[in-house]
MARKOL-995737 format. One record per residue (C-alpha): x, y, z. Coordinates in steps of 0.001 Angstrom, whole numbers, plus 524288, in hexadecimal, padded with zeros to 5 digits. Example, Ala and Ser with C-alpha at 12.3 -4.5 7.8 and 13.67 -1.06 7.14 Angstrom:
MARKOL-995737
8300C7EE6C81E78835667FBDC81BE4
//
This chain:
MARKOL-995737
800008000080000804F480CA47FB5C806FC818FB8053E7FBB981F7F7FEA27F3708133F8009C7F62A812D480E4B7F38A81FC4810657E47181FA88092F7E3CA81216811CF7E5F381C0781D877DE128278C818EF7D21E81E1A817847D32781721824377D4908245882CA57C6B682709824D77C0228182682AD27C7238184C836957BE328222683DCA7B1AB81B78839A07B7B180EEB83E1D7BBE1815DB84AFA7AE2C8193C84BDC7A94480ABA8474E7B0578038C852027ADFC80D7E85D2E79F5280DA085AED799E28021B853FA7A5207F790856137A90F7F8C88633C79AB77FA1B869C0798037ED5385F657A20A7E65E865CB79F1B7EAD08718A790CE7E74E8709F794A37D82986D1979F1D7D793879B7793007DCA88810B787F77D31387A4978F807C9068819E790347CF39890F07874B7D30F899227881E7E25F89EC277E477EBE28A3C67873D7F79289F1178EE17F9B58AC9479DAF7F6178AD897A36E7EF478A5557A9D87E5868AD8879A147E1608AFB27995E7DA2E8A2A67975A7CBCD8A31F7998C7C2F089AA978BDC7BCBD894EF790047B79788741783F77B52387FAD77AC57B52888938775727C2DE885CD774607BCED878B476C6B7B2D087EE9763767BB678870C7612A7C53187BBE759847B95987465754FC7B16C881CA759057A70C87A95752C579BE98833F745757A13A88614746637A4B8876AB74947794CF873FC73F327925287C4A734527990087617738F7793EB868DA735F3785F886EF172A2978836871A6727A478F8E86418725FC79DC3867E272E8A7A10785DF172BAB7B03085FB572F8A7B27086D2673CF27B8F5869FD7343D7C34A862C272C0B7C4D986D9B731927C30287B41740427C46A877AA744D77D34A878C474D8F7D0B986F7A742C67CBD48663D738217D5F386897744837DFDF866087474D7D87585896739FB7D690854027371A7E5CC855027450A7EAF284E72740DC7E08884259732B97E52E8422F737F77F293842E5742E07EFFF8371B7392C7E87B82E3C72ED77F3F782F02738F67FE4D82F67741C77FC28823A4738DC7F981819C4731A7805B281DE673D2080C4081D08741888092D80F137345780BA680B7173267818AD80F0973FD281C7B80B4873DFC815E47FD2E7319481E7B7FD637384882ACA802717441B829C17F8A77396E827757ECE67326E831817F04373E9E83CC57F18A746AB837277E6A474093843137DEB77462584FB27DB33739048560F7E1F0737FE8620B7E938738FE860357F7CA74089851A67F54C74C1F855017FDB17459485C308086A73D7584FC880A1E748188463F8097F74E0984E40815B07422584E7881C19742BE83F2581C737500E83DEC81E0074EBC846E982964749E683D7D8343A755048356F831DF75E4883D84837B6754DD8432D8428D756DB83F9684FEB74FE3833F4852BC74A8F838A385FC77424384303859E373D7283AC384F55739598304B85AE3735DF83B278625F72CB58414C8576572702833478534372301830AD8614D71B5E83CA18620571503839168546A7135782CA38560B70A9082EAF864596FCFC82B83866F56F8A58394A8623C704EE83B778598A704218404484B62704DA83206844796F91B82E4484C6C6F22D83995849366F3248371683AF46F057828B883C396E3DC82BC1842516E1768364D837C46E0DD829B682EA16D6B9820DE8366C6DF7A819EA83E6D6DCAD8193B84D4E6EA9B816F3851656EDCA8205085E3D6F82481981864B17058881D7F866FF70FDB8169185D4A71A358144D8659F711F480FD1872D970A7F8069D868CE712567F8A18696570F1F7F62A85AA07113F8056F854F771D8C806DE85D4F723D88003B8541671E12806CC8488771F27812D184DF772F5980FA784CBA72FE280B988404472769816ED83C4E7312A81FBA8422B73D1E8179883B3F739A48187F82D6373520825EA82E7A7436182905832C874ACA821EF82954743E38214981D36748ED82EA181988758308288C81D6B7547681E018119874D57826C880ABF759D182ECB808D47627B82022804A87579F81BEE7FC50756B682A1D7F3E77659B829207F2E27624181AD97EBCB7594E820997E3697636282B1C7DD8C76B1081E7D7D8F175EF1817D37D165761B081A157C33C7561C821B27BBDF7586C81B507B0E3750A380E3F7B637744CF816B77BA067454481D167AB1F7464F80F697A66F73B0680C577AF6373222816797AB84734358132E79CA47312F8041979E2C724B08094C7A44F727E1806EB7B3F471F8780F167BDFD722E0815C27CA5F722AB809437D3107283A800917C94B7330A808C57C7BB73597808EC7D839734777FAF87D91873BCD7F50C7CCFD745F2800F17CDD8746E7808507DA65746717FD887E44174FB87F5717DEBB75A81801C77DBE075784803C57EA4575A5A7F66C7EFD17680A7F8737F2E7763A1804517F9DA758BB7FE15801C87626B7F2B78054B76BC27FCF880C1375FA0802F881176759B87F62581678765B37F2C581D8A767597FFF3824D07593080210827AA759437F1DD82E10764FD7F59F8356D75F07801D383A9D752147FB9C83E2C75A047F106847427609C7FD1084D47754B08054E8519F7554680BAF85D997546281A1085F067459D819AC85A45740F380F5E8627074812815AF86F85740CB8216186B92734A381E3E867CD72FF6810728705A73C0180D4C8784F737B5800B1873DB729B780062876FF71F527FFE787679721827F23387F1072D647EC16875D07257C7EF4B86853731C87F76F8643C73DED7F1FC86A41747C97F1E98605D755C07E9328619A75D777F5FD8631F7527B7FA9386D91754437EF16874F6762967ED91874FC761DF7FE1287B1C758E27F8788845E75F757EBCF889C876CDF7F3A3889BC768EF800C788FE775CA77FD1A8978D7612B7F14289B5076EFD7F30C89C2E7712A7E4A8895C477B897EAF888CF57802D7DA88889667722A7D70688577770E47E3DA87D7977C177E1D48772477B3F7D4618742B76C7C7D8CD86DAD774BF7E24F8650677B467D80585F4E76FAD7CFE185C0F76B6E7DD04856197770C7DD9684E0C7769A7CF60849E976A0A7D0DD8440A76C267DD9083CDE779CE7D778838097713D7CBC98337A7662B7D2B782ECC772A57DC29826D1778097CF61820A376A147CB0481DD5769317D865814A0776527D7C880ECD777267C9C080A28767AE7CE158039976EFF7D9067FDE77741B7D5467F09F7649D7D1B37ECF375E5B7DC567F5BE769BE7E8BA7F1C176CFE7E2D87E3F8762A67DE467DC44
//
């Protein structure tokens, strides 16, 4: 390697190494850290209070013999049900199933619908790109006062015959609803943004072609739009899964979990058997069985992706 080599070899590793600094300081040291603790068992104090549990925490997470159990005798839905764990799972992949579909649909929508050179087009892709980057304390803050018993959303539901007065998040079954309601409405306008960028790369030349072979509107989406926008939606899929395993702020905020356990999330329930609890072994050893099953769920996508991204 020549002196000049060596010296662009330098230049570009002085330009990684402080994101790597900042890559092991904050995500791979608390990872490790996390694992070590998965395996102990410490309520937070001193550290020379850890014990030594190996995979019991593992084994308590799952209660792993009154689970076997009930599969013997062919309740084969009491992890879902009795299982914290379960109840916690269940709700973050009712919540991601709902949620990113939405999602990609209303952003689709959104990015069809400003891809014009129409007055007002940017002013409106700000204004739902905005809550994106709003605090998410006022936007909880602001959907909890909407979403009451006499809020605004009830108001207009009753406007159209329907006789619901209840409050959304006290309600056990809206609760949920009422979080994925506040979800898309926050990030659609994030994909909105990736999914108009997408849209400047489709050539015009297959819509002209389109057009003259006698193709309407909707033909034109689905044999020509959709699939120039798979690659996107892939990338979008993943991030928007990802996310949805990772909720937090908006459930603290707007339930705490509640009404009951209707909206316990896995990220929810790790906060609250780590800093309610102070079982910072259990919580950690949860974590991990959260990031197994995103890891899995991540491989799941990416092995799909050369007929999902590539068709």
């Amino acid at each position: 390697m020549s002196r000049l080599e060596r010296k662009n070899t330098l230049i570009a590793y002085s330009f990684l190494a402080p994101n790597f600094l900042g890559f092991a300081i904050f995500t791979l040291v608390p990872v490790v850290f996390s694992v070590f603790l998965s395996f102990v068992e410490w309520n937070g104090g001193a550290i020379q209070n850890m014990k030594w549990v190996g995979l019991e925490n593992y084994a308590d997470i799952f209660k792993i013999e009154k689970v076997i159990e009930k599969f013997a005798e062919g309740d084969f839905t009491y992890f879902f049900r009795r299982v914290d764990l379960g109840i916690a799972l269940k709700n973050t992949m009712f919540y991601t199933l709902i949620t990113v579909p939405l999602t990609l649909i209303c952003a689709i929508a959104l990015a069809m619908a400003l891809n014009k050179a129409v007055r007002g087009a940017v002013a409106f892709r700000t204004i739902f790109f905005f809550p994106y980057v709003a605090s998410m304390v006022a936007i909880c803050v602001c959907w909890n006062f909407m979403l009451m018993k006499d809020g605004p959303v009830n108001q207009l539901i009753q406007m159209i015959g329907i006789p619901f007065n209840k409050s959304w998040t006290a309600d056990s079954v809206m609760a949920m609803w009422a979080i994925i309601l506040v979800s898309v409405w926050r990030n659609m306008g994030y994909y909105m943004v990736i999914y108009l960028a997408a849209l400047q790369g489709v050539p015009r030349e297959l819509y002209e072609a389109a057009t003259v072979d006698g193709a309407n509107k909707w033909q034109q989406f689905t044999n020509i739009t959709i699939p120039q926008l798979q690659p996107t939606t892939f990338f979008a899929s993943i991030m928007m899964i990802i996310s949805c395993f990772k909720i937090f702020d908006v459930v603290a905020i707007m339930t705490e979990g509640g009404p009951g356990r209707s909206t316990k999330m896995l990220v929810y329930y790790i906060y609250d058997v780590a800093f309610m609890q102070n079982k910072y072994g259990l919580a950690s050893a949860i974590s991990m069985v959260l990031l197994a099953i995103v890891l899995i769920i991540t491989i799941i996508q990416f092995s799909s992706e050369k007929k999902f991204a590539n068709d």
